[in-house]
TORBA-33436 format. One record per residue (C-alpha): residue number from 1; x negated, z, y negated. Coordinates in nm, 4 decimals, padded with zeros to 6 digits, always signed. Example, Ala and Ser with C-alpha at 12.3 -4.5 7.8 and 13.67 -1.06 7.14 Angstrom:
% residues 2
  nr       c1       c3       c2
   1 -01.2300 +00.7800 +00.4500
   2 -01.3670 +00.7140 +00.1060
END
This chain:
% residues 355
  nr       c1       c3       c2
   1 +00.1990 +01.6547 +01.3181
   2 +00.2251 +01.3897 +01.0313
   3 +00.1032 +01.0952 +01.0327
   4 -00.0496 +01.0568 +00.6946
   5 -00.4148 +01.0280 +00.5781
   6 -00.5113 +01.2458 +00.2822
   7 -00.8500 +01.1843 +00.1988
   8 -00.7423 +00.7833 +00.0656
   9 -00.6473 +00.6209 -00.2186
  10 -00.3083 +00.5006 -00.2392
  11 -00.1150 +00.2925 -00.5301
  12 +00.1525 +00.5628 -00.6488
  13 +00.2836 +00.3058 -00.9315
  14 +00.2244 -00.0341 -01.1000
  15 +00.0646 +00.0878 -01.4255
  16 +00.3832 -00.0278 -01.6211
  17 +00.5927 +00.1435 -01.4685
  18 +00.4334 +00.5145 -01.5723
  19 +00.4614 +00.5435 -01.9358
  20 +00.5450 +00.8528 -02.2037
  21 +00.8635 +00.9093 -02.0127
  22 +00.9061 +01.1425 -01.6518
  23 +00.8875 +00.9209 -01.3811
  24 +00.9542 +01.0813 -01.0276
  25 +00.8170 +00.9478 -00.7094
  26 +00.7063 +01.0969 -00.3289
  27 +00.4195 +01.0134 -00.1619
  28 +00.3073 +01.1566 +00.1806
  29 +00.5682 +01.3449 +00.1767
  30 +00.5527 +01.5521 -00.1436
  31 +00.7467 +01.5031 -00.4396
  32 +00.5916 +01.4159 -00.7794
  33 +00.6507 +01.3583 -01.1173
  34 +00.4183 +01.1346 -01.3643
  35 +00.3660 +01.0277 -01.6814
  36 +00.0987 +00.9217 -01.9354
  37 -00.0806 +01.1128 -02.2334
  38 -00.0975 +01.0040 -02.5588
  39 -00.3984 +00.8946 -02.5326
  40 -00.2382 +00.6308 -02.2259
  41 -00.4592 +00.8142 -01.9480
  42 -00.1720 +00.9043 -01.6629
  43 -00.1056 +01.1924 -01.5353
  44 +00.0172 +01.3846 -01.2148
  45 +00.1839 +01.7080 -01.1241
  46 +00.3685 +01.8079 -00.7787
  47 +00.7178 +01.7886 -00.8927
  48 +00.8150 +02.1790 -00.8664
  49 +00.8085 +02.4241 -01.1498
  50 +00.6272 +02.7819 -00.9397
  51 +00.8936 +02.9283 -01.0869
  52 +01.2230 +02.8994 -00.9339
  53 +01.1235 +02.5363 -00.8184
  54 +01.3142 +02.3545 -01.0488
  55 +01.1669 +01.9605 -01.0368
  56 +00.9421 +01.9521 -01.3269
  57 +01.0929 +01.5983 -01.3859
  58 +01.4089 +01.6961 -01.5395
  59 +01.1807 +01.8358 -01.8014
  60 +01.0967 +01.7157 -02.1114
  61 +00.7152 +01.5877 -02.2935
  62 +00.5759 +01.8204 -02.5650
  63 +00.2854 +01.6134 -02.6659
  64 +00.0427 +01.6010 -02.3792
  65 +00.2308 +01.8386 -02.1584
  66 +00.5482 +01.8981 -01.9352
  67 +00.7986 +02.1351 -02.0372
  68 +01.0261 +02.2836 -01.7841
  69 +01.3655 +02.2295 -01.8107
  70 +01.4629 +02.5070 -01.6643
  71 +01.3050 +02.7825 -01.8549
  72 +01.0586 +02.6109 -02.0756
  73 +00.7477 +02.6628 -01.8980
  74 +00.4999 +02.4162 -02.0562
  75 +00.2094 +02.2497 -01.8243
  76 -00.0856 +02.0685 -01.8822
  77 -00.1645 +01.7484 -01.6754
  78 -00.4186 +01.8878 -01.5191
  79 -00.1095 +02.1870 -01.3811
  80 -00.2419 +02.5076 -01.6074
  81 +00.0486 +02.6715 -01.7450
  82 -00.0458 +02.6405 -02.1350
  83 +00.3203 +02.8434 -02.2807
  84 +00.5951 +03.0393 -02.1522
  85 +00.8438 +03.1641 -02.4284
  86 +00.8738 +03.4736 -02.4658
  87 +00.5436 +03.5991 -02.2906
  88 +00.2162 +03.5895 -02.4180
  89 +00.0603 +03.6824 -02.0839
  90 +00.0001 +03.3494 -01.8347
  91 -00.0036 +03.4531 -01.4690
  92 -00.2855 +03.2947 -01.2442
  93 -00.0707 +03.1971 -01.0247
  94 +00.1742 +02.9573 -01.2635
  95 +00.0568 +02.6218 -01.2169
  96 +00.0978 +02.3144 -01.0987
  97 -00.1227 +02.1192 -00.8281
  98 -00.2347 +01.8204 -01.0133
  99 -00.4200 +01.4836 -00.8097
 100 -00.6855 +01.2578 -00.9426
 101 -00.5704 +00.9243 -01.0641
 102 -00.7371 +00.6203 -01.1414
 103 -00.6075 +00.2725 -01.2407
 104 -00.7265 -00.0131 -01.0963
 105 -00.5805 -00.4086 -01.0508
 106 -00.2618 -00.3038 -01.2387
 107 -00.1941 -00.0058 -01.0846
 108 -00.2389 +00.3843 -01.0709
 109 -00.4008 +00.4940 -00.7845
 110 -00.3365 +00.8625 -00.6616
 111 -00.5626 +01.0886 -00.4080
 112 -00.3744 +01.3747 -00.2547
 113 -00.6613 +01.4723 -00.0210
 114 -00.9821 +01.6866 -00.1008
 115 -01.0617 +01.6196 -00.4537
 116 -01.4217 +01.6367 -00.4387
 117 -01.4491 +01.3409 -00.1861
 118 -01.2172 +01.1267 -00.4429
 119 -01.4972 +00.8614 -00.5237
 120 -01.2889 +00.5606 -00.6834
 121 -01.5644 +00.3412 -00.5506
 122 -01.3993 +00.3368 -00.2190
 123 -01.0495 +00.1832 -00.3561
 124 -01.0535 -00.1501 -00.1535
 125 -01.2121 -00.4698 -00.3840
 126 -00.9665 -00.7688 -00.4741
 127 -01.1312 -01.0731 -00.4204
 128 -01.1107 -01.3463 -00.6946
 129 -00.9134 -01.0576 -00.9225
 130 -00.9135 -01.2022 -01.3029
 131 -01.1024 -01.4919 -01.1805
 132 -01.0930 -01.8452 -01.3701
 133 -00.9108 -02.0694 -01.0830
 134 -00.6427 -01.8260 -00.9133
 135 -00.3145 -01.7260 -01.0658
 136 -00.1473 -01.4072 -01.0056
 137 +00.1406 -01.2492 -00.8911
 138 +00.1747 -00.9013 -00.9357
 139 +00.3505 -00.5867 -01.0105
 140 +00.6020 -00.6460 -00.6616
 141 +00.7328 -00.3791 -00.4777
 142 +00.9734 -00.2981 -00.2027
 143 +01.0837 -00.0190 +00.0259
 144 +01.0384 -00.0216 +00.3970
 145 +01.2645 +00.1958 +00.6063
 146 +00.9764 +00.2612 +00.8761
 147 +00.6816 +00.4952 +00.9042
 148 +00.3841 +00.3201 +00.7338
 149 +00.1550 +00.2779 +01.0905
 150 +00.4465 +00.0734 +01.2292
 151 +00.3757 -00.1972 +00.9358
 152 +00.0137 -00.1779 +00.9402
 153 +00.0798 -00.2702 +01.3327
 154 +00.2470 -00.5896 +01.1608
 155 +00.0347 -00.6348 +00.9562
 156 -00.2184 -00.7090 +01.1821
 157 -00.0127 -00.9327 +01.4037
 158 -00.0470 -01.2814 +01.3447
 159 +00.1687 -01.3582 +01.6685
 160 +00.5085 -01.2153 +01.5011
 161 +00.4888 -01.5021 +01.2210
 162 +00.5603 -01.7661 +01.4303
 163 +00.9297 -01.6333 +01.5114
 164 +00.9913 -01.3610 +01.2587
 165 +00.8649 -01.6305 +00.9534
 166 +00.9641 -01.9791 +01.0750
 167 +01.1207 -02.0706 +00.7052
 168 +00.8181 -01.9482 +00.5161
 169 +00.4441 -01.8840 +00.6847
 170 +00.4895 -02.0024 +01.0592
 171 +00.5798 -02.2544 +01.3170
 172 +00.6207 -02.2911 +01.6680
 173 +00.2606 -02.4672 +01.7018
 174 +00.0836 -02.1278 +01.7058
 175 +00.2562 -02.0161 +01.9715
 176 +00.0046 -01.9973 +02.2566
 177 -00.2870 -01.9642 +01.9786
 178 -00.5124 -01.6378 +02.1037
 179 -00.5584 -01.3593 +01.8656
 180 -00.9757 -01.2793 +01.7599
 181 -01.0267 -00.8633 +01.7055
 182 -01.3320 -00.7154 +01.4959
 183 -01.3710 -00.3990 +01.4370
 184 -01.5879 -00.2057 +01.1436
 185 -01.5784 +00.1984 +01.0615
 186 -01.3250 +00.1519 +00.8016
 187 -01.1461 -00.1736 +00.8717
 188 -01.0059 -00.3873 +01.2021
 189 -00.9542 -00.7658 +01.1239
 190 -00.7461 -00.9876 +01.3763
 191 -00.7852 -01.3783 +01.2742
 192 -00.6674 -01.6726 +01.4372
 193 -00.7263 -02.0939 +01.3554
 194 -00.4241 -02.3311 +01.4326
 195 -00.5715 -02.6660 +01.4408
 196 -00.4461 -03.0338 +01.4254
 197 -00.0657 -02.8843 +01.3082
 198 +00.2145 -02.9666 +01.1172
 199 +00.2153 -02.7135 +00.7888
 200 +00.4112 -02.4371 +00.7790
 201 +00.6985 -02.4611 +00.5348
 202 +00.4987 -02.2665 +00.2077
 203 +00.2052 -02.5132 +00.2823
 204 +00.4459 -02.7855 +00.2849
 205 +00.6278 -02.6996 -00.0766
 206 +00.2551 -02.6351 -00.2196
 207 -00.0018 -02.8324 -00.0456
 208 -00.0030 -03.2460 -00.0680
 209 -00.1363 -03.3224 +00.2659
 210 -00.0380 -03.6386 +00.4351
 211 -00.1579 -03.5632 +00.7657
 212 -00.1980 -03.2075 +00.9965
 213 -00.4192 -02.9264 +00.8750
 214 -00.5994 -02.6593 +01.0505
 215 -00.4704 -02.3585 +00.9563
 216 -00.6014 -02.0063 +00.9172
 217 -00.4554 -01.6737 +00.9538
 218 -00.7080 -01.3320 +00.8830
 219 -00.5436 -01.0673 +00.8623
 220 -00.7973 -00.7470 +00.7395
 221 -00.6583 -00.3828 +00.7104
 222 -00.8785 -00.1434 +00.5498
 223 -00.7745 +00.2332 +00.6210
 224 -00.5814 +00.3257 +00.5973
 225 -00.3061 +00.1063 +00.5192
 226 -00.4432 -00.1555 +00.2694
 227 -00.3573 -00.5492 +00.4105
 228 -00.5094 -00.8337 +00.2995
 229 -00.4452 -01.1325 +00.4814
 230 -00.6134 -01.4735 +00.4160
 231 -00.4073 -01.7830 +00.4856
 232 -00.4779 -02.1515 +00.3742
 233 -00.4789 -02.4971 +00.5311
 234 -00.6861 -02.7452 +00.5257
 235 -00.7032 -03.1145 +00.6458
 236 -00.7579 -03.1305 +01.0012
 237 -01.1107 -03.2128 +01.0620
 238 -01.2759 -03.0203 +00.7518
 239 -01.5520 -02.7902 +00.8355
 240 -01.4074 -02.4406 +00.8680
 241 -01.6486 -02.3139 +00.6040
 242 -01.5723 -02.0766 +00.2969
 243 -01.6371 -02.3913 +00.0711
 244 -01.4247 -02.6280 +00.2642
 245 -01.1393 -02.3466 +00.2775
 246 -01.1733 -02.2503 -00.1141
 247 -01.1553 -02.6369 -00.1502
 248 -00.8120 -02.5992 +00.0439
 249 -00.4675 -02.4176 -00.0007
 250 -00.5609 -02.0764 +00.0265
 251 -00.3913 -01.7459 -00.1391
 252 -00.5378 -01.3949 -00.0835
 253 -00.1995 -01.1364 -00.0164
 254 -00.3014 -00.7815 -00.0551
 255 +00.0193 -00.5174 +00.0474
 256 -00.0591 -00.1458 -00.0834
 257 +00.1460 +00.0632 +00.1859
 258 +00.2149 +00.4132 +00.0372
 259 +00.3262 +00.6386 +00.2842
 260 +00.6954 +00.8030 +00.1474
 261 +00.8044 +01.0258 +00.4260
 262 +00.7333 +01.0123 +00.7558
 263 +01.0145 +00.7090 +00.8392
 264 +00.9773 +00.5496 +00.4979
 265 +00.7155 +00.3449 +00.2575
 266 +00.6393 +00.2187 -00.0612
 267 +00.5271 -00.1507 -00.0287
 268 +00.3476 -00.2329 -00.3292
 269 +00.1939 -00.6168 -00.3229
 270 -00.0045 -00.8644 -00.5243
 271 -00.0888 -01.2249 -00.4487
 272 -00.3703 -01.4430 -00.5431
 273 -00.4054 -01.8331 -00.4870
 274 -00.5787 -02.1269 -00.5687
 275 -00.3532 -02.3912 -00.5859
 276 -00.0724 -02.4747 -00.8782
 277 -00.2880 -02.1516 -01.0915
 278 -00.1561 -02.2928 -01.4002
 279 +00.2157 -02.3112 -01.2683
 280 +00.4306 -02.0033 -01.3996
 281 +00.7377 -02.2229 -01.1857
 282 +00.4959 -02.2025 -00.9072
 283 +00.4559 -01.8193 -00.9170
 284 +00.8047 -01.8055 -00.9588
 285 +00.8550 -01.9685 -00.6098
 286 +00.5459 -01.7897 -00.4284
 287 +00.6640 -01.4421 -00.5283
 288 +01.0160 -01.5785 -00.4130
 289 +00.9081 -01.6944 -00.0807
 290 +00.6052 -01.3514 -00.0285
 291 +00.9780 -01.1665 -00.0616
 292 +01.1532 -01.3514 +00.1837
 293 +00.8561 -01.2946 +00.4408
 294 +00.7937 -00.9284 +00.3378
 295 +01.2076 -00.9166 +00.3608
 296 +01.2084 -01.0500 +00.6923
 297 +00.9329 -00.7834 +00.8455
 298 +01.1111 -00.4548 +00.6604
 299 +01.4551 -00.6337 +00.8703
 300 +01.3060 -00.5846 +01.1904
 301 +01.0743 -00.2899 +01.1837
 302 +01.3569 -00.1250 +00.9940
 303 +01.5145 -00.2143 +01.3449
 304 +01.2418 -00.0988 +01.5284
 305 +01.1949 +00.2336 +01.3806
 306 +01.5586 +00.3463 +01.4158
 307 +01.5226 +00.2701 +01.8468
 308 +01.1808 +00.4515 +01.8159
 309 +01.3507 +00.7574 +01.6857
 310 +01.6541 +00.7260 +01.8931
 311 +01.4103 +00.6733 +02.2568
 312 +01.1476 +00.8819 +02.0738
 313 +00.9331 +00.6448 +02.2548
 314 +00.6896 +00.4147 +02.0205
 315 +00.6468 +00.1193 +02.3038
 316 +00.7266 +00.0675 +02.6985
 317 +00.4539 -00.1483 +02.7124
 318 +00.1270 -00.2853 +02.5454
 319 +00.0991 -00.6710 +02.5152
 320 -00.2634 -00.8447 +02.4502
 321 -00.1628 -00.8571 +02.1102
 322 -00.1281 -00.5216 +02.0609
 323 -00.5490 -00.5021 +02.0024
 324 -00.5498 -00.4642 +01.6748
 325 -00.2941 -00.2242 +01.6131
 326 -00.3916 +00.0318 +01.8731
 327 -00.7692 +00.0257 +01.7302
 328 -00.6139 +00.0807 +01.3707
 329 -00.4035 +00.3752 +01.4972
 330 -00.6921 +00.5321 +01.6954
 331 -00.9187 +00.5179 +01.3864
 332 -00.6182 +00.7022 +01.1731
 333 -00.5877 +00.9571 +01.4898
 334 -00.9974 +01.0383 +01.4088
 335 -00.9686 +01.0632 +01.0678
 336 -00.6818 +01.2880 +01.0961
 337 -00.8500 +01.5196 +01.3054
 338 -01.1662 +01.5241 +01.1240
 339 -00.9281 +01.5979 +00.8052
 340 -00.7386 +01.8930 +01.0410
 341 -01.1140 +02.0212 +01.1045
 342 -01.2624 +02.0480 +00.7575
 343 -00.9324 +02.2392 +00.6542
 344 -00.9443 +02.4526 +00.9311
 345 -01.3297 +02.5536 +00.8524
 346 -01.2377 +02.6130 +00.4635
 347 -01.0938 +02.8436 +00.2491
 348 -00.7354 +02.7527 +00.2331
 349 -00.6119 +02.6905 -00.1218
 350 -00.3309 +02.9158 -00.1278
 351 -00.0367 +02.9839 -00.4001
 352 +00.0974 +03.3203 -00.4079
 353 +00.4982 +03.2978 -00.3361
 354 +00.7105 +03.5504 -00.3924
 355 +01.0325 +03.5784 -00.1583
END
């Protein structure tokens, strides 16, 4: 059974990156090929002429549409078959599933489940996004050789950072620091305080404290695989208020996991902070050091994945800090099934396929 969510909003592509050229991608599994109208709206069509199957994406624009390169089979965005040469009559049955798309923080988002339920209300807020105050870093991206659940399990970890990031967001001091769990319909957060510590490296390059800080580590993941995780220091003995910690070091890191295939992901990621906003060197260094510690996690649960496929065995045992993730792959189990039962109890969209 896969693993992947449907009915969700996922970032197919920084907005910059889709333009009035083909640009192919897969996401949850299926292969698809974008571009953008004249008018700059984007568009989407699976990546597979109904044809013979050719990929639509070594095709060619006309205008507005998609031409075949096969046999010059013109599509609209929305996948109606608007030409073929040499026929006036259009079958039915040649199109082209199209998704609904939306842009949003930079990005095009994509929704490959039930199109009626794609509301673009429910694409996950950026906090402080455009505001006066935090800088920016944006359009990132990397690939993750893992299935996307086994990085939202890291993702709601803080434990890992103290060994897996000990040159960039951790330190031995949070070692034997408990992990807090909450738990909503649509989100789990797992949040922990260091107190009266030395700064972690980044907080040391950044901040200008003199003395130890308390530190702060929330880590939210809103279903089904969007992370934000709220980190910031302040001087040890500062109430551990939202004023006091907007007063502080504090940065916002939001990671957009697109599901690939089922042992692969597209990590898209943007990061907001408060301190050094007006510093294009500082960006510079944060997006070089967010790498590092994004590098570091695809290392091991690259790692990781390959001895869960060899064992076919996910883990031999479940430590206390394994709260979070369990609850956040329980809630993706539900909403699986409740996806599996609305398409079992409705008309199946079908194409007609000719052998």
């Amino acid at each position: 059974m896969s693993s992947f969510v449907k009915n969700a909003w996922y970032v197919a592509a920084w907005s910059r990156e889709i333009g009035r050229h083909l640009t192919a991608r897969t996401i949850l599994g299926e292969n698809l090929v974008f571009w953008r109208r004249q008018d700059g709206t984007p568009a989407v069509l699976v990546d597979r002429c109904p044809h013979k199957l050719a990929p639509l994406s070594i095709g060619t624009l006309v205008g507005d549409d998609l031409q075949c390169g096969y046999h010059g089979m013109t599509f609209s965005g929305s996948g109606q078959c608007v030409r073929i040469p040499g026929q006036a009559a259009i079958p039915p049955s040649a199109c082209a599933q199209s998704f609904p798309l939306v842009e949003r923080y930079g990005a095009v988002w994509i929704w490959m489940g039930d199109p009626a339920l794609a509301d673009a209300q429910h694409i996950v807020a950026v906090r402080h996004y455009g505001e006066p105050g935090w800088a920016l870093v944006d359009g990132q991206y990397l690939h993750f050789d893992c299935n996307y659940l086994n990085i939202t399990d890291n993702l709601v970890d803080p434990a890992h950072t103290t060994y897996v990031h000990k040159n960039t967001i951790g330190n031995a001091a949070a070692e034997d620091v408990s992990v807090k769990v909450e738990q909503g319909d649509n989100q789990v957060l797992a949040y922990r305080w260091v107190n009266d510590s030395e700064p972690v490296p980044l907080v040391k390059a950044m901040g200008n404290f003199t003395g130890p800080v308390d530190r702060w580590q929330y880590y939210y993941l809103h279903l089904p695989s969007v992370s934000c995780v709220d980190f910031g220091s302040i001087a040890t003995g500062r109430e551990h208020s939202e004023q006091e910690m907007d007063a502080g070091l504090r940065s916002f890191s939001y990671n957009f996991l697109t599901p690939e295939t089922e042992t692969t992901t597209h990590y898209f990621w943007l990061h907001l902070r408060n301190y050094h906003a007006d510093s294009a060197e500082a960006s510079t260094q944060v997006a070089r050091l967010m790498t590092d510690t994004f590098l570091e996690d695809a290392a091991i649960l690259a790692l990781v994945q390959r001895e869960q496929e060899r064992t076919g065995v996910r883990e031999f045992v479940r430590l206390g800090i394994d709260n979070a993730p369990a609850r956040i792959r329980r809630l993706i189990a539900r909403r699986q099934e409740a996806e599996q039962a609305a398409t079992a109890t409705s008309p199946a969209a079908s194409q007609t396929a000719v052998a």
